[in-house]
C-alpha positions in Angstrom: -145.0 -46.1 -112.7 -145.5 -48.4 -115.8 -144.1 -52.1 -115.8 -143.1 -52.3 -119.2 -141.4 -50.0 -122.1 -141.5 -50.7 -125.9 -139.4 -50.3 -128.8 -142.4 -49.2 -131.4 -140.5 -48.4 -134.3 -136.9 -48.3 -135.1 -135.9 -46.2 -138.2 -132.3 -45.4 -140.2 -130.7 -42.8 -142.0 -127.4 -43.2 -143.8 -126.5 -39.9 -146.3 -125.9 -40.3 -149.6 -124.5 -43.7 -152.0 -122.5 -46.5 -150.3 -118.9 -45.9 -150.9 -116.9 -49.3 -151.8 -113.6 -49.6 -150.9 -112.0 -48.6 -154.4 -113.7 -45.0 -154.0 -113.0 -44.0 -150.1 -110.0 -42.6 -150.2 -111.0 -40.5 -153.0 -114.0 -39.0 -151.0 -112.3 -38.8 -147.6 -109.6 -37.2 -149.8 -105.4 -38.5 -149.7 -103.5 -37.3 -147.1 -99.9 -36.4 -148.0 -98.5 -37.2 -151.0 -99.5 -41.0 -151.4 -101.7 -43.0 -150.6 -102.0 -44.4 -147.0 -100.0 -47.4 -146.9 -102.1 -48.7 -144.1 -105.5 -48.6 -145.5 -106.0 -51.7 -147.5 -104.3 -54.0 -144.8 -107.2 -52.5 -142.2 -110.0 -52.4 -144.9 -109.5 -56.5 -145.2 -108.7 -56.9 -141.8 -112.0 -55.0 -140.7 -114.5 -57.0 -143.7 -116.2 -53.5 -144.3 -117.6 -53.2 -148.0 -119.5 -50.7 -148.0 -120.3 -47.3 -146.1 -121.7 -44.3 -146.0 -120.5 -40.7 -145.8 -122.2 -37.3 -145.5 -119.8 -36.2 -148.3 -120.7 -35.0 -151.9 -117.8 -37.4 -153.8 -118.4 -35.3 -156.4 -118.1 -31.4 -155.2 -116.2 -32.6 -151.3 -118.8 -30.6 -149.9 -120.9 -31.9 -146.9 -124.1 -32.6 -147.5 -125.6 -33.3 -144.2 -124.6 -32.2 -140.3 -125.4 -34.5 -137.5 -127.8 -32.8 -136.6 -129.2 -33.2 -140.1 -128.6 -36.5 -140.3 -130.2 -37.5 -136.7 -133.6 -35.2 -137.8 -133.8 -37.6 -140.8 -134.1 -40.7 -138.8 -136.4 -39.0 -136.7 -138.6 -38.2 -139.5 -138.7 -41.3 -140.8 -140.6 -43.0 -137.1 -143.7 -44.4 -138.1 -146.6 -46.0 -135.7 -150.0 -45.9 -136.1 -150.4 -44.9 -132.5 -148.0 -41.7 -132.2 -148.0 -38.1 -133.4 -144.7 -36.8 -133.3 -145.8 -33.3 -131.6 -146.9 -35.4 -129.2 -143.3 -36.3 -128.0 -142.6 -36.2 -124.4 -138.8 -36.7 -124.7 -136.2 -36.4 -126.6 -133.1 -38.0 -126.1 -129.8 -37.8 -128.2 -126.3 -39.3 -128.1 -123.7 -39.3 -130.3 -119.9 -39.1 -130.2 -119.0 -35.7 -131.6 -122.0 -33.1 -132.3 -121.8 -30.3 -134.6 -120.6 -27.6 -132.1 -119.1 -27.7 -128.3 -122.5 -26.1 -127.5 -125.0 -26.1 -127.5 -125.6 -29.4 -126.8 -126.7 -32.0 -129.8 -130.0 -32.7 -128.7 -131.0 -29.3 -128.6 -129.7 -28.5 -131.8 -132.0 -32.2 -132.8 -135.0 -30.7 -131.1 -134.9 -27.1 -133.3 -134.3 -28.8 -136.4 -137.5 -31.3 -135.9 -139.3 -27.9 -134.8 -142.0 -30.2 -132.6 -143.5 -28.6 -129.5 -141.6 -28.0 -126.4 -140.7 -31.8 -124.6 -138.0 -32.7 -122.1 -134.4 -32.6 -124.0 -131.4 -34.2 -123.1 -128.1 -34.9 -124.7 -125.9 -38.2 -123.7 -122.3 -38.2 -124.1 -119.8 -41.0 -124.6 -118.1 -43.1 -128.0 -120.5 -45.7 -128.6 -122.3 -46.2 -125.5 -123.7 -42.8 -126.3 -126.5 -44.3 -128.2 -128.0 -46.9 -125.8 -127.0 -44.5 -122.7 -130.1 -42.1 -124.4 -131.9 -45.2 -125.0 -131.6 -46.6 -121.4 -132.9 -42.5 -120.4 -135.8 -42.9 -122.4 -136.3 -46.7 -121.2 -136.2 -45.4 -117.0 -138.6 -42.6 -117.8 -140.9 -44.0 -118.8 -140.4 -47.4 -116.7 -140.7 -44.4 -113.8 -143.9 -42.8 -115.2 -141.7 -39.7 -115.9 -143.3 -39.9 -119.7 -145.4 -41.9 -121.5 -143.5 -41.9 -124.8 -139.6 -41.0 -125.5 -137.5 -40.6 -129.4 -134.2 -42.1 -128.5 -130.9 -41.6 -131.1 -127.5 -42.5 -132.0 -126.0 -40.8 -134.3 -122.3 -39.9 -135.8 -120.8 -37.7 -138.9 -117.4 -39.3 -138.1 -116.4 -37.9 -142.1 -116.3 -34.8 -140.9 -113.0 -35.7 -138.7 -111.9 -37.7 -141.4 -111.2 -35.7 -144.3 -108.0 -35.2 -145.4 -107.8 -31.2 -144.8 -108.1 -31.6 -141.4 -104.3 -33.6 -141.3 -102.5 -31.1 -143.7 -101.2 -28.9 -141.1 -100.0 -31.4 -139.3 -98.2 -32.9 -142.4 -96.6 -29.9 -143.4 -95.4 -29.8 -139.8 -93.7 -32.7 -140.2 -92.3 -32.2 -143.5 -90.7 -29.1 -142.6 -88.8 -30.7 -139.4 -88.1 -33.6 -141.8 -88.7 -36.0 -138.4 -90.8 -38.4 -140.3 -92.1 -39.5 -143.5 -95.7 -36.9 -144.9 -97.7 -39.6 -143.5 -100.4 -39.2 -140.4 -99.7 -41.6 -137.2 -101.6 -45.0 -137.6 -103.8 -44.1 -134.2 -105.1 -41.4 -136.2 -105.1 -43.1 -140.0 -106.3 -46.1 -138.8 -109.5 -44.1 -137.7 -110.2 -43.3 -141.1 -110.8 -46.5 -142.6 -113.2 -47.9 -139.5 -115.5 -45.1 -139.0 -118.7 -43.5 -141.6 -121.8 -41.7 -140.9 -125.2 -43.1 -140.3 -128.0 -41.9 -137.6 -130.8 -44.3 -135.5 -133.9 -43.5 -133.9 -136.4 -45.2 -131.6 -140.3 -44.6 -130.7 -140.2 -45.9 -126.9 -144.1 -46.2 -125.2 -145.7 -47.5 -122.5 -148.0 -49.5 -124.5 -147.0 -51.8 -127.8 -148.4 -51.4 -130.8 -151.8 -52.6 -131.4 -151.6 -54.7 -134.8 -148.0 -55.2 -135.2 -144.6 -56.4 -133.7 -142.9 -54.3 -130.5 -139.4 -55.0 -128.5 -140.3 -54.9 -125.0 -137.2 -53.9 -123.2 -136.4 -56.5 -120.7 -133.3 -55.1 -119.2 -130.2 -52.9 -120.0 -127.1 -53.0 -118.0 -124.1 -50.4 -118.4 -121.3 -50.6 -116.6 -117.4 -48.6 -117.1 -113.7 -50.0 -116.7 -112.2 -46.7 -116.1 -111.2 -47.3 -113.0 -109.0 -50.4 -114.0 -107.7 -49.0 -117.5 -106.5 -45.5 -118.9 -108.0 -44.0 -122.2 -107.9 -45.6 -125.4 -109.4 -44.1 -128.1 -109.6 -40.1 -127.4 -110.2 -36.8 -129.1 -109.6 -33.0 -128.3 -106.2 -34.2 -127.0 -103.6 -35.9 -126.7 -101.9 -39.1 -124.9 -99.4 -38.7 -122.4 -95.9 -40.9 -121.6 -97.9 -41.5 -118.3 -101.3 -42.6 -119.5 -103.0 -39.2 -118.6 -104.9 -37.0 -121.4 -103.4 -33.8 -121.7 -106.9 -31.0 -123.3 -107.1 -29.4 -126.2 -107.4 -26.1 -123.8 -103.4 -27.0 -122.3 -102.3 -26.4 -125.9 -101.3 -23.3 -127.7 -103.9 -22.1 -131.0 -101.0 -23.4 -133.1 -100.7 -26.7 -131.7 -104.6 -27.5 -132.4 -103.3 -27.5 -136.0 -100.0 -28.7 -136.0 -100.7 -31.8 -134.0 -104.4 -32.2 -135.0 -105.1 -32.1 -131.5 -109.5 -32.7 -132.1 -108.4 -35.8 -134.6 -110.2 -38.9 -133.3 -107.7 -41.0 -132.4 -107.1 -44.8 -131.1 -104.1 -46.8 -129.0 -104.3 -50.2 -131.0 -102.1 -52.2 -128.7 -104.4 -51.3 -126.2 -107.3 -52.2 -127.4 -106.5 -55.4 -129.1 -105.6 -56.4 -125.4 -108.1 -55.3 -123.5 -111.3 -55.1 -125.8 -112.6 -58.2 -125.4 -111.8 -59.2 -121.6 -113.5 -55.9 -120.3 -116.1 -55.2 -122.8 -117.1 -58.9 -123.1 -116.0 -61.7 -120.6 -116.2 -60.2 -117.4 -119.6 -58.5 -117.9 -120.9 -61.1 -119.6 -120.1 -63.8 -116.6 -121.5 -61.2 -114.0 -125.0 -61.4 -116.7 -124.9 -65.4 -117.0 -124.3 -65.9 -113.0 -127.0 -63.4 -112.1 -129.6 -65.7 -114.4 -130.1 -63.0 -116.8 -128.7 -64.0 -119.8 -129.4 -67.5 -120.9 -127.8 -68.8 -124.4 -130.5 -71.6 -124.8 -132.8 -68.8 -125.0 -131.4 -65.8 -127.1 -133.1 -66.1 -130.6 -130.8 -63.3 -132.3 -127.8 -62.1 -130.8 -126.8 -58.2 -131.8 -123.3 -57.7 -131.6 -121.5 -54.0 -132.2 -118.4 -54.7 -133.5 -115.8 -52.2 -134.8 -114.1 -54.7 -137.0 -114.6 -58.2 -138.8 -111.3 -59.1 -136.9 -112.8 -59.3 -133.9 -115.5 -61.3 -134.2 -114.3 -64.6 -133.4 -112.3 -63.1 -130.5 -116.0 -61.8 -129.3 -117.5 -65.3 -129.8 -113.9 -66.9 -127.9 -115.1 -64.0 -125.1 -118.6 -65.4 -124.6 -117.7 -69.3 -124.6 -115.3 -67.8 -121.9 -118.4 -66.1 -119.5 -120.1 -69.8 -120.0 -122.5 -67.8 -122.8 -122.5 -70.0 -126.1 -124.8 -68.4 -128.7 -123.8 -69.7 -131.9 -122.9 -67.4 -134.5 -125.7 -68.7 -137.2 -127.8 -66.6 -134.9 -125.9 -63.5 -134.9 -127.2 -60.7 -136.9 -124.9 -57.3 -138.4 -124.9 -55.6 -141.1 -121.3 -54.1 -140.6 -119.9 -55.2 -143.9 -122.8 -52.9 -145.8 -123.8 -50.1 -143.2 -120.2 -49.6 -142.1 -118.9 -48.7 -138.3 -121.5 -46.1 -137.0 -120.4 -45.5 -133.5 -123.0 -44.7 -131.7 -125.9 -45.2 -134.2 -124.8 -48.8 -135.1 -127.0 -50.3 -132.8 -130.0 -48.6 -134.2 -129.2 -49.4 -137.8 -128.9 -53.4 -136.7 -132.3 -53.4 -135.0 -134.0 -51.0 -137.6 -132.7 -54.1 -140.4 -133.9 -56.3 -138.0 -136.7 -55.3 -136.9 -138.5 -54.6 -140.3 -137.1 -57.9 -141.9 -139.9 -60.2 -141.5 -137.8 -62.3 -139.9 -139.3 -61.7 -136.3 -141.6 -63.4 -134.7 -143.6 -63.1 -131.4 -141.5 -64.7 -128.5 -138.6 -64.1 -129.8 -135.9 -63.2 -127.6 -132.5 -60.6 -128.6 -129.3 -60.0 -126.9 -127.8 -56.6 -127.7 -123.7 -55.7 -127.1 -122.5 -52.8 -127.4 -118.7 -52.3 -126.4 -116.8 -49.0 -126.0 -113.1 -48.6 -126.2 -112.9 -44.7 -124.9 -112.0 -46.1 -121.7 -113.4 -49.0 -121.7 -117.2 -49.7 -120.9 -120.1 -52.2 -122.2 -123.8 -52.1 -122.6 -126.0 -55.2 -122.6 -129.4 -54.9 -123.4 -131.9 -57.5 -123.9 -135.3 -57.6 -125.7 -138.4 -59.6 -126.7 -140.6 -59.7 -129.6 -144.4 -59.1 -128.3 
């Protein structure tokens, strides 16, 4: 058993240039025969400037998988204490992999080509990320390993280019039902979501001669029971609430209805996303004496859109949990909405800004609209 886990480096990837908002539609490519008519009203609504995108803007072609992409933050993990063919585990979430199987972490663990370790993959939206991170975190709190590489990861482009809507637009144009225009659960997607890739040296021990996160708790906890899907993929909604598979549908209809399109119920989420992802975990935090305001140095918000982030600080006064927002640290304007990996890319900014210092204290959030769930996680700078 060891008492305490670390956070002894935290590294980024993000593929490529930042795209500004002049230039995304032309490297996501136009879907239909205009422009989409709702992407400027989301791109000021959501205060993202920049992102980035596995995408050559020049040629269309992809220039890294997820796979790729989560190797390359791997890579980058520096401490003067670890070998990386020394790794125990490896664990690795992320929101869509490259392939139904095998799974992603697998297909991590042959691209890094390090010796043989305990793999495992973590599935989920968002949560994936710190769901592989709170694996890593109880193995080694357990004395299961002695060291863990955690990840978050997403090539959300790759759902987002325009080729994979023009079947179901020339569907629709040929049973004139509807203007050549993709539904706004599904275009709404493409405006929110970019590529990027985290990854995290957990150890028993902290670094010798510089700054560690010593992870002081993590709490996860789903909704699903109370609330039906809201943001979905490899299916498709039904009158009643229910998903109906991508396996229920005919070949054709994979195509015709871009059944494996990412896509999101709006209403729903702009009613429910705060009150179950914030408010009423947040209270249950506060009551139990874990999360003190007065004592949170930095707090770490994931946050899908600039439009929600005084509704998220309206949530916390709410659970009695008042951290002002002059202490709140993102960088969602410039890194973009990285699902999974988000998390990552905030602390890895963080974390090598300078701007630490020993006794520090940090309040992660992490919210996931699939079906509603929440992470909390809270560290300390030793």
């Amino acid at each position: 058993m060891n008492n305490k886990v670390y956070i002894n480096d935290i590294q980024a990837f993000l593929p490529n240039e930042a795209v500004n908002n002049k230039d995304i539609e032309h490297v996501l490519g136009q879907v239909g025969s205009r422009p989409s008519r709702a992407k400027n009203l989301i791109l000021r609504s959501n205060k993202i400037k920049l992102r980035y995108y596995a995408i050559n803007p020049d040629t269309g072609d992809t220039t890294h998988t997820n796979t790729e992409l989560t190797a390359e933050a791997v890579r980058k993990l520096n401490s003067p204490s670890f070998n990386i063919n020394t790794t125990e585990l490896l664990a690795c979430g992320t929101t869509i992999a490259d392939q139904i199987l095998p799974n992603h972490a697998l297909m991590v663990h042959g691209e890094l080509g390090i010796p043989s370790c305990e793999v495992i993959a973590t599935s989920g939206i968002c949560l994936s990320g710190t769901m592989s991170l709170k694996y890593g975190y109880m193995s080694i709190l357990s004395g299961q390993s002695s060291n863990a590489i955690v990840t978050g990861s997403e090539n959300a482009s790759a759902m987002m280019r325009a080729n994979k809507f023009e079947a179901e637009i020339e569907t629709v144009v040929d049973e004139l039902e509807r203007q050549p225009e993709i539904a706004f659960e599904k275009d709404f997607l493409r405006w929110m979501l970019s590529d990027g890739a985290g990854a995290a040296l957990l150890t028993s021990q902290p670094n010798p001669d510089s700054i560690s996160l010593e992870i002081e708790w993590m709490m996860q906890k789903s909704y699903a029971n109370e609330l039906e899907a809201c943001m979905y993929a490899g299916c498709d909604k039904q009158a009643d609430g229910s998903l109906k598979g991508w396996r229920e549908y005919e070949s054709q209809e994979w195509l015709a209805q871009s059944i494996f399109s990412v896509k999101q119920d709006v209403k729903q989420l702009n009613e429910n996303i705060v009150e179950y992802t914030v408010t009423k975990p947040l209270k249950e935090l506060v009551e139990q004496g874990k999360v003190k305001s007065d004592e949170i140095s930095h707090f770490v918000p994931h946050y899908s859109s600039g439009y929600f982030r005084d509704r998220l600080y309206q949530g916390m006064i709410d659970a009695g949990c008042d951290i002002p927002q002059e202490r709140w640290f993102t960088n969602l304007s410039s890194k973009g909405n990285t699902g999974s990996a988000s998390i990552y890319i905030m602390l890895e900014e963080l974390f090598h800004s300078g701007d630490l210092k020993v006794g520090d204290t940090l309040l992660c959030y992490v919210p996931e609209s699939g079906r509603f769930s929440t992470a909390f996680m809270q560290l300390k700078v030793v």
